[in-house]
N, C-alpha and C positions, 0 to 999 in steps of 0.2 A: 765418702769421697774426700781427697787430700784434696788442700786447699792451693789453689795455683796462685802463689806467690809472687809470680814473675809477671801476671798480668795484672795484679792487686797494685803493682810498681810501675807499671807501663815498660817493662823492658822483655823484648823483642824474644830476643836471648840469649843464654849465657854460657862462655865455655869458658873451660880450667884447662888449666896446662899443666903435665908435670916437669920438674925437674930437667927432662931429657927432651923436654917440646914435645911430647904427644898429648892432643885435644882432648878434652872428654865434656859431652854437652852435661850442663849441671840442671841437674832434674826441676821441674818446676812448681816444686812442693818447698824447695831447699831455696832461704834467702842469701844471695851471694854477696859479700863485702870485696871492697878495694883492697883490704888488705890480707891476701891469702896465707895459710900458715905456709907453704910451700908450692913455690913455683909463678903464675901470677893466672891472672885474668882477663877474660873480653867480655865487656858487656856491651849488647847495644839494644838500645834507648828509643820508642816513641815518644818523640819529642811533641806531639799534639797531643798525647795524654796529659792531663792533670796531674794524677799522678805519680809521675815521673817526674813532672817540673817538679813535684813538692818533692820526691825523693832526692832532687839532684841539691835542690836546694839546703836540705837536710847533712850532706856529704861536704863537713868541715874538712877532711881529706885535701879538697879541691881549694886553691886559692880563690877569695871574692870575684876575680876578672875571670878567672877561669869558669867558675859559677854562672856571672851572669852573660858571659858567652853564648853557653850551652841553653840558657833560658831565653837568650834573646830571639830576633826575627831576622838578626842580620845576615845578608844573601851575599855581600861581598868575599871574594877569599882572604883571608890572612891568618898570620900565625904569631904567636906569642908567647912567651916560659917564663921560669924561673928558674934557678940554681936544680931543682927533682924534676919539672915537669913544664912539659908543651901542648900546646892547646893552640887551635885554628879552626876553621871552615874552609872547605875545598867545593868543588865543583865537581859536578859528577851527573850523568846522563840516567834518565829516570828510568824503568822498568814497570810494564804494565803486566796483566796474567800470563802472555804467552811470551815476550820478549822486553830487549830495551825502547826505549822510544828518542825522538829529537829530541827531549824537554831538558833544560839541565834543573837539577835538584841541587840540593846543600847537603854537606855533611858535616856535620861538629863533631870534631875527638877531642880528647886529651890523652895525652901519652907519661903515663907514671912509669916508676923503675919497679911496680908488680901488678899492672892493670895499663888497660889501655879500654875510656872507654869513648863510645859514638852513639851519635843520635843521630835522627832525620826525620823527613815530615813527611816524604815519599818513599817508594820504596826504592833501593835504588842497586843498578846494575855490580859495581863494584863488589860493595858486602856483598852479594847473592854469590859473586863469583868466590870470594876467601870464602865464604861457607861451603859452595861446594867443593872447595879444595882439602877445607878439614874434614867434612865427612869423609872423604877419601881419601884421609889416612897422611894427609901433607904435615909435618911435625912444624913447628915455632920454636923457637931460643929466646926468644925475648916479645915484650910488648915491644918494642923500637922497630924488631924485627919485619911483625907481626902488620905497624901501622907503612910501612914499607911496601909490604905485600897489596897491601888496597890501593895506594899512592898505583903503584906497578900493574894492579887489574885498571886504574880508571886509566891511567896512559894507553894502556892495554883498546881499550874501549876506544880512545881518541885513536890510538894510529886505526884500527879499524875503519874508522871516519874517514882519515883521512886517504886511505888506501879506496874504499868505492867513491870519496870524492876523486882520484884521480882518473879511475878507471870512466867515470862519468865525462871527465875534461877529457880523453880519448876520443870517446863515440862522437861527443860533440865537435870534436876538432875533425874527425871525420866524414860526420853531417856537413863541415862547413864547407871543406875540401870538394865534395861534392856538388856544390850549391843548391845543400838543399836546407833552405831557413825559415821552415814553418813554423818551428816552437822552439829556434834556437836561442833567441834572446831567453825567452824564459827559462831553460833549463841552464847557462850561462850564469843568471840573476838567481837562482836556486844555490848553486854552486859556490856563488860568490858569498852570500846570506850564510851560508853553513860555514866555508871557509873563515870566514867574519867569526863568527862564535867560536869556534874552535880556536881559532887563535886565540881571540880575547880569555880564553879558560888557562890556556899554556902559558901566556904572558903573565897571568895571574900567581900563579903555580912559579913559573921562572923568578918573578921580581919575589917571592918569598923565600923559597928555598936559597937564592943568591944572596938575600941580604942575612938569612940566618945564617948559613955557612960560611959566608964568607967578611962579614963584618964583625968590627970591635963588638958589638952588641951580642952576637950570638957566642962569643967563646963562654960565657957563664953557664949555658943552655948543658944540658946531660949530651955527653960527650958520643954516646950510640944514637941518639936520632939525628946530631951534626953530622956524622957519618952516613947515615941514610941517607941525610938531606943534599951531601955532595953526591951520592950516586944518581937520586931522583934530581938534581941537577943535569948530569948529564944525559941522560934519557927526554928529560923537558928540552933541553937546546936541540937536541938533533933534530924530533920531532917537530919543533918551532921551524924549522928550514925545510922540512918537507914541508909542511901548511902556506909558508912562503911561496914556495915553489908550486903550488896550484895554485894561490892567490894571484902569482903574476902571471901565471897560464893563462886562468880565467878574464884576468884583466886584458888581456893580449889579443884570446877568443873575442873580446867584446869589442873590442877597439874593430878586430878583423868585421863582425857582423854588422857593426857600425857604417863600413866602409865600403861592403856590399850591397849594403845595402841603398846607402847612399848612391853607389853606382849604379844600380837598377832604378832608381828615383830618375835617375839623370837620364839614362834611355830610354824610360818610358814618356819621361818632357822633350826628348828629344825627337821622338818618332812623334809627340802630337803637335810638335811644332813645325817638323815637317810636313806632315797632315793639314794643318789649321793653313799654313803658309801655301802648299800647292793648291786647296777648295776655297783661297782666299777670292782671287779673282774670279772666281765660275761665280762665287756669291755675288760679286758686285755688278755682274752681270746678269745675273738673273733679278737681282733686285732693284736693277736700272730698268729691264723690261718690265718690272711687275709694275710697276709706277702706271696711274692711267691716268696719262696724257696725249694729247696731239702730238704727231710730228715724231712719233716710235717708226724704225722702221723696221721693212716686214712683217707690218700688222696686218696688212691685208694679202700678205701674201699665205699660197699654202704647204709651201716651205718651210715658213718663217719659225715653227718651231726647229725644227731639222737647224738651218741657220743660227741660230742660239745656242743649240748645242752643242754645235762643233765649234763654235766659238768662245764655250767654255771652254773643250777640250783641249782647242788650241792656247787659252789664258794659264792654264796647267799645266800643257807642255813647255811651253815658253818660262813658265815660272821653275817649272824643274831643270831646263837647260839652265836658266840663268842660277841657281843654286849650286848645280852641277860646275859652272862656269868657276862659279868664287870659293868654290872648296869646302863649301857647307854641306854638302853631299857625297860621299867617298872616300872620306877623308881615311 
């Protein structure tokens, strides 16, 4: 039996590219280096294997910060180079056996001028999609290229997000319209929570891409992933303005269910107070007779309940005209 070398290293798996960008998965008997004799490389990396940390760590290729990136635990995004190469961690929506999921995951690359490689500790939607793009035949020109394409499936993945989060702020705005508000706060508070992360992922993404592309610090950086990084800029901004634009939906919806709600608070205190106000006087009339003392009258009559009662009736009618009278009633 050939020995599988690709899981003896903890790496996931690995494709060559030629010359012209067409993929070819490198068999898992064959150990792949960074430095290819032609054309370049994608590796990627379980980062929870052992080792793989020791392999990563092993790849003098890789500058020290670059290195201890890739080994570290850190969940933040950011991105980092040198004069050949860029190295960060992104955000990215996880993926369980049948689909993605809510979860966001990490991803560590770095991006050389004949490899590009990535790790992660889940599995995650993005890579699944570039892989199955190169099974099917989709060509690469570059690792710059290459890390562009996943940047473009996890955007990919967010506008998704954001597209059935709109379609959600619809129904709900049509539940509201309606008055019907049995689970609208909560599916509002759903709404807002997802909108929340998603943004926070894009702003993440925007404030890096912005500051490599566009500042003094990033002109040192290899001149094809600055290139990338202005286009994956533009796509991060647009996107950042839709997610705005459900945030302030959902903020709007909520204020809205806030305010119906509060209305129906107030009609339902208002019909008991009209309630508690007309059966005010019948009470204190009954609770004058119930008293047992001398000198009640129509105690001995057998009337005298009949008499009582129409005497509330009458303490309730009179309390409704006089309601009716001062405008607490009709209004």
């Amino acid at each position: 039996m050939l020995p599988d070398l690709h899981s003896q290293t903890g790496i996931v798996w690995a494709y060559r590219f030629t010359a012209d960008g067409t993929p070819t998965l490198i068999p898992r008997d064959e150990a792949p280096t960074l430095a290819p004799e032609d054309g370049f490389v994608w590796l990627h990396l379980d980062l929870v294997h052992t080792r793989a940390q020791a392999w990563i760590d092993e790849r003098k290729e890789l500058p020290p910060a670059a290195r201890e990136l890739l080994l570290s635990r850190e969940t933040h995004q950011r991105l980092d180079h040198s004069a050949s190469l860029v190295w960060g961690i992104a955000h990215d929506l996880t993926r369980d056996i049948v689909d993605r999921t809510d979860t966001v995951g990490t991803l560590a690359w770095a991006v050389g001028e004949r490899f590009l490689l990535t790790g992660r500790r889940e599995a995650l939607q993005s890579v699944r999609k570039a892989v199955e793009a190169l099974n099917a035949g989709e060509q690469i020109g570059s690792p710059a290229e290459l890390f562009e394409h996943l940047i473009e499936y996890l955007i990919d993945d967010v506008t998704d997000a954001v597209v059935r989060l709109s379609d959600e702020t619809d129904s709900i705005e049509d539940q509201i319209l309606l008055d019907r508000l049995e689970d609208g706060p909560q599916r509002v508070g759903s709404v807002r929570r997802s909108a929340v992360q998603l943004h926070r992922q894009l702003a993440g993404l925007h404030l890096l891409f912005r500051r490599f592309a566009e500042t003094p610090s990033g002109r040192s950086a290899p001149e094809t992933v600055r290139a990338a990084a202005l286009r994956l800029l533009l796509r991060v901004d647009t996107l950042r303005q839709d997610i705005q634009s459900v945030q302030d939906r959902a903020r709007l919806l909520q204020d809205e269910i806030a305010v119906r709600s509060a209305n129906q608070t107030n009609r339902q205190l208002y019909t008991l107070s009209i309630l508690t106000a007309l059966f005010l006087p019948a009470t204190f009339i009954t609770g004058l007779f119930g008293i047992n003392v001398k000198g009640l009258p129509w105690v001995e009559w057998d009337l005298g309940a009949g008499l009582v009662t129409l005497a509330c009736l009458g303490a309730s009618l009179l309390t409704l005209f006089l309601l009716r009278r001062r405008g607490v009633i009709g209004r």
